[in-house]
C-alpha positions in Angstrom: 3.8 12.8 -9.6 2.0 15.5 -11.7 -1.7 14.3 -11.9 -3.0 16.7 -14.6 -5.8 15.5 -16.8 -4.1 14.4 -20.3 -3.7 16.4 -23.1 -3.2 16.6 -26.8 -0.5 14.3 -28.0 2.9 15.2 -26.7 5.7 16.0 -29.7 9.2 15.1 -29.4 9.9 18.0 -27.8 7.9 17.1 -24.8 9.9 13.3 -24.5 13.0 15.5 -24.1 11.8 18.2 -21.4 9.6 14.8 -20.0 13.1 13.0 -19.8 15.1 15.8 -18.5 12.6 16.8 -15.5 12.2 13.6 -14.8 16.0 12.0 -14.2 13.6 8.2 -13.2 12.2 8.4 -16.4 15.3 7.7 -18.2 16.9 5.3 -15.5 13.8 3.5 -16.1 13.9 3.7 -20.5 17.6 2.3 -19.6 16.6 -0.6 -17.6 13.9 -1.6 -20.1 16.4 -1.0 -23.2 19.0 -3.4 -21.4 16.5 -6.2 -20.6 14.8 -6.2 -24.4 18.7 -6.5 -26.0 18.7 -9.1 -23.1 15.5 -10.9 -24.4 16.4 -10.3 -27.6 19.8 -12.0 -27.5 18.4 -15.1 -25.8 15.6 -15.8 -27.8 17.4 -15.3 -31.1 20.3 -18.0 -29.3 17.9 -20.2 -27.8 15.5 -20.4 -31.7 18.6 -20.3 -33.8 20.0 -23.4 -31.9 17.3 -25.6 -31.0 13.7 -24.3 -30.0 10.4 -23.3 -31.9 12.1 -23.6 -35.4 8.7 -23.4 -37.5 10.9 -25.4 -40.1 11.6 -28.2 -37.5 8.4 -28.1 -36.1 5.8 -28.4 -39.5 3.2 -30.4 -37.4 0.6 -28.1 -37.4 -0.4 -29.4 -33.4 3.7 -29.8 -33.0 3.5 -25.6 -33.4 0.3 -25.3 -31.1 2.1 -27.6 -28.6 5.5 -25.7 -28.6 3.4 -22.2 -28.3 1.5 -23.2 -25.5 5.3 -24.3 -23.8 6.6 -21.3 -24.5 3.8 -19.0 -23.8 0.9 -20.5 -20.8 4.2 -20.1 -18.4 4.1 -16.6 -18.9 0.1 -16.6 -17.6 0.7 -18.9 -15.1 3.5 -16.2 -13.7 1.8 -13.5 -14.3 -0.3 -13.9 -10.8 2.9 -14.4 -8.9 4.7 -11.5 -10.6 1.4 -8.7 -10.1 1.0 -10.0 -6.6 4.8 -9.3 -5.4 5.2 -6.2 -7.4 2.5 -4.5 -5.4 3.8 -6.0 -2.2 7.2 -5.4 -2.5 9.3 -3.0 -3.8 9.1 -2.6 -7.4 12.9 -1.3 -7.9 14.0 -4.3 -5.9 12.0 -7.0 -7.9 13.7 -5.0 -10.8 16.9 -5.7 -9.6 16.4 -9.1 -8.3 14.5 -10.5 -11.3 17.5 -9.5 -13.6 19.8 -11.1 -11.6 17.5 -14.5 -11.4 17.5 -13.8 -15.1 20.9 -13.7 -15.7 21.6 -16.7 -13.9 18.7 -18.9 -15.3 20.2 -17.6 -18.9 23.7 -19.5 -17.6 22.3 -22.0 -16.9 20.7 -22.6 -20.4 23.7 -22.0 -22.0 25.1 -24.5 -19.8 22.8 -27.0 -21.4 23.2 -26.2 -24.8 27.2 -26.9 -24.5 26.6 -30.4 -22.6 24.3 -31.2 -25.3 21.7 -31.8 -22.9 18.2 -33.0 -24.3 15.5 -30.4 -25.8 13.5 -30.7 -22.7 16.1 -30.1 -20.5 17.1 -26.7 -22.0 13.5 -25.7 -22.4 12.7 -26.0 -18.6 15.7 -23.8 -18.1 14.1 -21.6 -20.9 11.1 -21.2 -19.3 12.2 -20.2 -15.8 14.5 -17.1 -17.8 11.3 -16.2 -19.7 9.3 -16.6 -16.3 11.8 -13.7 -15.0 11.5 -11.5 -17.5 8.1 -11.7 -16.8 8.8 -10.0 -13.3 10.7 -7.2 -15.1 8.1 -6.5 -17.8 5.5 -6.2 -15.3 7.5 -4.6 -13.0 8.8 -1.7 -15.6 4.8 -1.1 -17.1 3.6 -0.8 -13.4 6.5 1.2 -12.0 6.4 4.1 -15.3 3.4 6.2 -14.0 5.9 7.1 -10.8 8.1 8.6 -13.0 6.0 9.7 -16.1 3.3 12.9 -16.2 -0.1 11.8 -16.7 -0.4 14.0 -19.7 2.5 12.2 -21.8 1.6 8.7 -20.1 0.0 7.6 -23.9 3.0 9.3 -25.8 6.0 8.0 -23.5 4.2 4.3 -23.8 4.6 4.3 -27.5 8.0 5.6 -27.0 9.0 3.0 -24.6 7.0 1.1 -27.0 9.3 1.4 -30.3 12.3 1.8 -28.6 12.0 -1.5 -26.8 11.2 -3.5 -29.8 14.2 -1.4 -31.9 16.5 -3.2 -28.9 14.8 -6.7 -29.5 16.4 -6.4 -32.7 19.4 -5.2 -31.4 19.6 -7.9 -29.3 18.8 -10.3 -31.8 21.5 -9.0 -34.2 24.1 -9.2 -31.2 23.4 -12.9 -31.1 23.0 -13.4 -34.7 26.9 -11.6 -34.9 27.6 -13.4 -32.4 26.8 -16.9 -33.4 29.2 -15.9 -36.7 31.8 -15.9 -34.5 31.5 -18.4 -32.4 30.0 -21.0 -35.0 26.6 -23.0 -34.7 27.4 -26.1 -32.6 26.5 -26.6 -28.9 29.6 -24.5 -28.1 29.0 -21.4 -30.1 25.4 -21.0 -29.2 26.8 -21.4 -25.5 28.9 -19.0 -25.7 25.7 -16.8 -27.6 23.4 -16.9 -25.3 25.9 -15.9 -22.1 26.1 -12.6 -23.6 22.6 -12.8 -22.3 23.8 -13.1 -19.0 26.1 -9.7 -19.1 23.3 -7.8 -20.2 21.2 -8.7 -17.4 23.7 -7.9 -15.7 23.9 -4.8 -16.5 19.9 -3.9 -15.9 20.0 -4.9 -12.6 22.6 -2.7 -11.9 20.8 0.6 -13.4 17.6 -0.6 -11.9 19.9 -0.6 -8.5 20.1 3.3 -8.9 16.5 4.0 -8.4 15.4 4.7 -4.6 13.6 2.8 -2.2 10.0 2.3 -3.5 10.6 5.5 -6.2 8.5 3.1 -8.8 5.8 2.1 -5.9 4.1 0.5 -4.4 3.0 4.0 -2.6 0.6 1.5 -0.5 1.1 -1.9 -0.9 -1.9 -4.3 -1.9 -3.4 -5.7 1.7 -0.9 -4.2 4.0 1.1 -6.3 6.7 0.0 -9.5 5.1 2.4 -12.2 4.2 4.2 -12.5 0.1 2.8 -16.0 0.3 -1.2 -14.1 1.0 -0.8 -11.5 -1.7 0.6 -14.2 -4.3 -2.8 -16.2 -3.2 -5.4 -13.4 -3.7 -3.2 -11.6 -6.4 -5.1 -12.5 -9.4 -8.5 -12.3 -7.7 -7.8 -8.6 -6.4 -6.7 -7.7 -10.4 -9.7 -9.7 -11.9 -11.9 -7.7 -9.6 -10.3 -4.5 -10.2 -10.6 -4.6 -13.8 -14.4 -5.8 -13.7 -15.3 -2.8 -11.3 -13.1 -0.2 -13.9 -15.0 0.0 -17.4 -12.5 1.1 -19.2 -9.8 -1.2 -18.4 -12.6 -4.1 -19.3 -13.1 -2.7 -22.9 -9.5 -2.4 -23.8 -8.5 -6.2 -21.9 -11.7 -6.9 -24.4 -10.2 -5.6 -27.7 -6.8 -6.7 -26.9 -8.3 -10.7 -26.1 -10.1 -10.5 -29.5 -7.3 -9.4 -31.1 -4.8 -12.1 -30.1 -7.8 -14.7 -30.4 -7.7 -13.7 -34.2 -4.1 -13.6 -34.7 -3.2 -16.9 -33.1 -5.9 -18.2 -35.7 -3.9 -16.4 -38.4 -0.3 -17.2 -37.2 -0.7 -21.1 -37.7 -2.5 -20.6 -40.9 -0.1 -18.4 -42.3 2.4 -20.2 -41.0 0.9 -23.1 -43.4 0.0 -21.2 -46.2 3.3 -19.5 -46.7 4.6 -22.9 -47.7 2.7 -22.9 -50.5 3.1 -19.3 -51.6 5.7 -17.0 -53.1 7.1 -15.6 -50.3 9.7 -18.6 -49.5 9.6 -21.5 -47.5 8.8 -22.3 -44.2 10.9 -19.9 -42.2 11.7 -17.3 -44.7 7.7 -17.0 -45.5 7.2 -16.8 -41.7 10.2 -13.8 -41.6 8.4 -12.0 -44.0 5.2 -12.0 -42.6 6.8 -11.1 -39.3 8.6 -8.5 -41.1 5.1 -6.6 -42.0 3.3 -7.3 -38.5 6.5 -5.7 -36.7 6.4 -2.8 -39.4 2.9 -2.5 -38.7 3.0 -2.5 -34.4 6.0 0.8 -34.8 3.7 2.6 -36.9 1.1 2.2 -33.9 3.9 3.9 -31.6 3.6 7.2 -33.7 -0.6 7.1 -34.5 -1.4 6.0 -31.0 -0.5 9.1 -29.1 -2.5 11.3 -31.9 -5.4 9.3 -32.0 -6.2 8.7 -28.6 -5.6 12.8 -28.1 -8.3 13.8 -31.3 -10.5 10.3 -30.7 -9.9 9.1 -27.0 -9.3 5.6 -26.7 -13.2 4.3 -26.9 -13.0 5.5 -30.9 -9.4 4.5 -31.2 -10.2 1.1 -29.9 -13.1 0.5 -32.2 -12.0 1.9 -35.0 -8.9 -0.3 -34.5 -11.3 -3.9 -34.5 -13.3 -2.3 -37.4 -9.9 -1.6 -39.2 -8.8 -5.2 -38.0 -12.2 -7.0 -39.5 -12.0 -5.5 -42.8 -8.2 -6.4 -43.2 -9.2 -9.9 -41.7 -11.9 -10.7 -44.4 -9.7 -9.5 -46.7 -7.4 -13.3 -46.2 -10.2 -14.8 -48.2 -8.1 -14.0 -51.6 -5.1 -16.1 -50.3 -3.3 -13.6 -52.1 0.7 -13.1 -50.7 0.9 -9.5 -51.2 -2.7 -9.4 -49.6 -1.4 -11.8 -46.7 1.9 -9.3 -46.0 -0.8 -6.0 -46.3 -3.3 -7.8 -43.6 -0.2 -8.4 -41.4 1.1 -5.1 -41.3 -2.3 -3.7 -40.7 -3.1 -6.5 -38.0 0.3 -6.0 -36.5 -1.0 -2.4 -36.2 -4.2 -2.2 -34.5 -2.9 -5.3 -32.2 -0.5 -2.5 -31.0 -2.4 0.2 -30.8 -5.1 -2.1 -28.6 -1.7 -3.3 -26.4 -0.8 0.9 -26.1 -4.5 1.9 -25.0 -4.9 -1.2 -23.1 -1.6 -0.3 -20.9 -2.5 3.7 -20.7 -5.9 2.2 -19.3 -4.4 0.4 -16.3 -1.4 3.0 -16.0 -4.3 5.7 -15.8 -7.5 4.6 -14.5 -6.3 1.7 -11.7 -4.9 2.3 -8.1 -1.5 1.8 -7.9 -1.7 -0.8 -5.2 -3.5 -3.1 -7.5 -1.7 -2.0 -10.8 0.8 -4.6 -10.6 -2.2 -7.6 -10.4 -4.1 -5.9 -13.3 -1.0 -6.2 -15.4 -0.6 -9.6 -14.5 -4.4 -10.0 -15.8 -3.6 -8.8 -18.8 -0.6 -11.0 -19.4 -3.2 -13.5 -19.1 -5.6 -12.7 -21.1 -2.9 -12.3 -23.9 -1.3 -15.4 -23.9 -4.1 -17.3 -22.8 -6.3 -16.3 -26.0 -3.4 -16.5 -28.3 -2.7 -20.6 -27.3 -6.1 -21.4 -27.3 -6.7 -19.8 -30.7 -3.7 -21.6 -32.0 -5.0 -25.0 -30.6 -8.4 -24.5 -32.1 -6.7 -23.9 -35.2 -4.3 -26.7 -35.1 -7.4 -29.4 -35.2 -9.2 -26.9 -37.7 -7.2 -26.4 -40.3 -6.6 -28.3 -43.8 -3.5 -29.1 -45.0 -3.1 -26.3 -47.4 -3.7 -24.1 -44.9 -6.6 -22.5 -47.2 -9.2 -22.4 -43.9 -12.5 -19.6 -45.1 -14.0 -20.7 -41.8 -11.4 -19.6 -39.8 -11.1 -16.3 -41.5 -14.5 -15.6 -41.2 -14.8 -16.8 -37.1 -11.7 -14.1 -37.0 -13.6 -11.2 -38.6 -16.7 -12.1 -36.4 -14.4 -12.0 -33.4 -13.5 -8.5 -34.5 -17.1 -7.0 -34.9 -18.1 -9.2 -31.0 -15.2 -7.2 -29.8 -16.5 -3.9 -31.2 -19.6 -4.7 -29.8 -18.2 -5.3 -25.9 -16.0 -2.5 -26.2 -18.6 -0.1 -26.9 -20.9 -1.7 -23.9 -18.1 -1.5 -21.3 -16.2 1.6 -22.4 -19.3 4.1 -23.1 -19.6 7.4 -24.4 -19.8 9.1 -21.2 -18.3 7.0 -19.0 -16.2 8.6 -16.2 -12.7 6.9 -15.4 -12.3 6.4 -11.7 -9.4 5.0 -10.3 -10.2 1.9 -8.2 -8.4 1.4 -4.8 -6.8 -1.8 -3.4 -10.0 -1.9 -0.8 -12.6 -1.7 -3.5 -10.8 -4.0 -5.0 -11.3 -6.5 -2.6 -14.9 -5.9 -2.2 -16.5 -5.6 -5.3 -18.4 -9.0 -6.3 -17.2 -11.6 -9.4 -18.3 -11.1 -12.4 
């Protein structure tokens, strides 16, 4: 892989010579396209029949509850998933964890048609999620094998848009879908199997990659046992990103990001009740409609201003952008709340895109996997334990200044750590697996 330092933002016609030089860059855009229509046709089944329906669920700890089902799995995953994927062979845990995928997705449809209890579905839910995990993680770690160094930021954001273009694919597949097939137990069965063909389908392009083409090049503690690297997986990435600056400041922005929107989602989710942008779940779509506009404008102003700034700048600017949009919730204004959601949906993305060039960039590969899985962490992690704070916080109108103001100070601490950790002149080192291992807790 060409290591050249990076270099002004790539333009589109660098993705095209990037893709055509490169024939495991776009085996590996195809396997993440086929697993987002695959994440996005199961999770529009699985919500639209009987899970995490904001309407269903108004309880404002009901929502925190249901958020920390769906999402401390992913965390509690993530150590398992980093560990193997720099133990084994990344294009084989791609493969693999599609298959698992597809299976587990059977299995919840399965459910759904017997008209088997909530719980009993959700476990089923969680185990597909907890495979998609594996592929995620596995696709992120696995791109800088197949990706210059120099379009790494640019060929993120790509991945970036085009990934969450097929979650809406997916989602309109299922939506279609469930049309024809009607909304009982039966027709979200049938649904959510075309989950299953998709997956399907990943695994088989992931199949076409070679033997350890996406890494590891070394694996993480050599000749040791799955069962030892799962144990010391999360310790190795905690250490690595402690001993590497840079990937510490942009873990930093990204945790104090999701900390303030998992205030903001259940208060939002509250407010738009009483506002004029619907009710319940239509309020909720159009917020979501603004943060998703938002996060794929931060695929096309990442790559420039991390090429003119470098990502210290773009970070901070980012949380100072973030604080002024969060005060700005104190008018409980609608067109206010869909303006601070597309600009929150933005810098939330652009932290996400700087934080994964950090670790693509900056950490050894035989620990990339584990730092990942840190990061997965960190995100969900911050995001639940924001919404449970906020679920015991917040009024009944949803109308919470205290909350909005904890978020904008959240900003500015995170502008403050980002700017300690990621200085001016610091130089990004890779850290190795071994240094990894050494280098004391913070």
């Amino acid at each position: 892989m060409n290591l050249r330092p990076a270099r002004n933002a790539p333009g589109v016609r660098e993705f095209v010579r990037s893709l055509g030089s490169s024939p495991g860059l776009g085996r590996l855009l195809a396997v993440r396209l086929s697993s987002q229509i695959t994440d996005g046709v199961f999770q529009a089944a699985l919500f639209t029949s009987i899970l995490f329906n904001p309407e269903r669920h108004a309880d404002p700890v009901a929502v925190a509850g249901g958020l920390a089902v769906l999402l401390l799995p992913y965390s509690l995953i993530g150590p398992f998933a980093g560990a193997l994927l720099d133990h084994w062979d990344r294009r084989s845990v791609l493969m693999y964890a599609n298959i698992v995928r597809a299976a587990m997705v059977g299995i919840v449809a399965a459910a759904i048609a017997s008209g088997a209890p909530d719980t009993v579905v959700l476990i089923a839910a969680l185990a597909a999620t907890g495979a998609s995990r594996f592929v995620a993680s596995g696709l992120s770690a696995g791109l800088p094998h197949v990706a210059h160094r120099d379009v790494i930021v640019g060929i993120n954001a790509l991945f970036t848009t085009l990934g969450a273009g097929m979650l809406a694919v997916g989602a309109g597949i299922a939506i279609g879908l469930r049309a024809i097939f009607g909304s009982d137990n039966t027709g979200s069965a049938w649904t959510t199997l075309a989950g299953v063909l998709i997956a399907l389908i990943a695994a088989t392009i992931a199949r076409g990659f070679t033997r350890l083409q996406l890494g590891p090049d070394h694996p993480d503690d050599p000749g040791s046992s799955a069962t030892h690297a799962v144990a010391v997986g999360l310790l190795h990435g905690t250490r690595a990103v402690a001993h590497t600056r840079t990937v510490a400041a942009a873990l930093s922005a990204i945790g104090a990001h999701r900390l303030v929107f998992g205030m903001n989602t259940l208060m939002l989710l509250v407010l738009t009740r009483q506002s004029g942008l619907g009710d319940g779940l239509a309020g909720v779509s159009v917020i979501g409609g603004f943060t998703a506009g938002g996060a794929l404008a931060a695929a096309a102003l990442t790559p420039i201003l991390v090429a003119r700034l470098g990502r210290r700048v773009t970070l901070v600017s980012a949380l100072l952008v973030g604080a002024v949009a969060q005060i700005s919730l104190l008018s409980f204004d609608a067109v206010v709340y869909c303006l601070a959601a597309l600009v929150l949906g933005l810098i939330g993305q652009v932290a996400k895109l700087c934080g994964d060039v950090a670790m693509q960039v900056d950490i050894d590969d035989a620990v990339r996997g584990q730092v990942f899985s840190v990061q997965d962490a960190v995100f969900n992690i911050a995001y639940v334990g924001a919404v449970t704070i906020a679920a015991f916080t917040i009024p009944a109108d949803g109308e919470s200044a205290g909350l909005i103001v904890l978020g904008t100070v959240i900003y500015l601490l995170g502008i403050l750590t980002v700017r300690l950790l990621h200085t001016a002149h610091h130089v990004e080192t890779p850290v190795s697996a071994k240094t990894a291992g050494h280098v004391s807790d913070v």
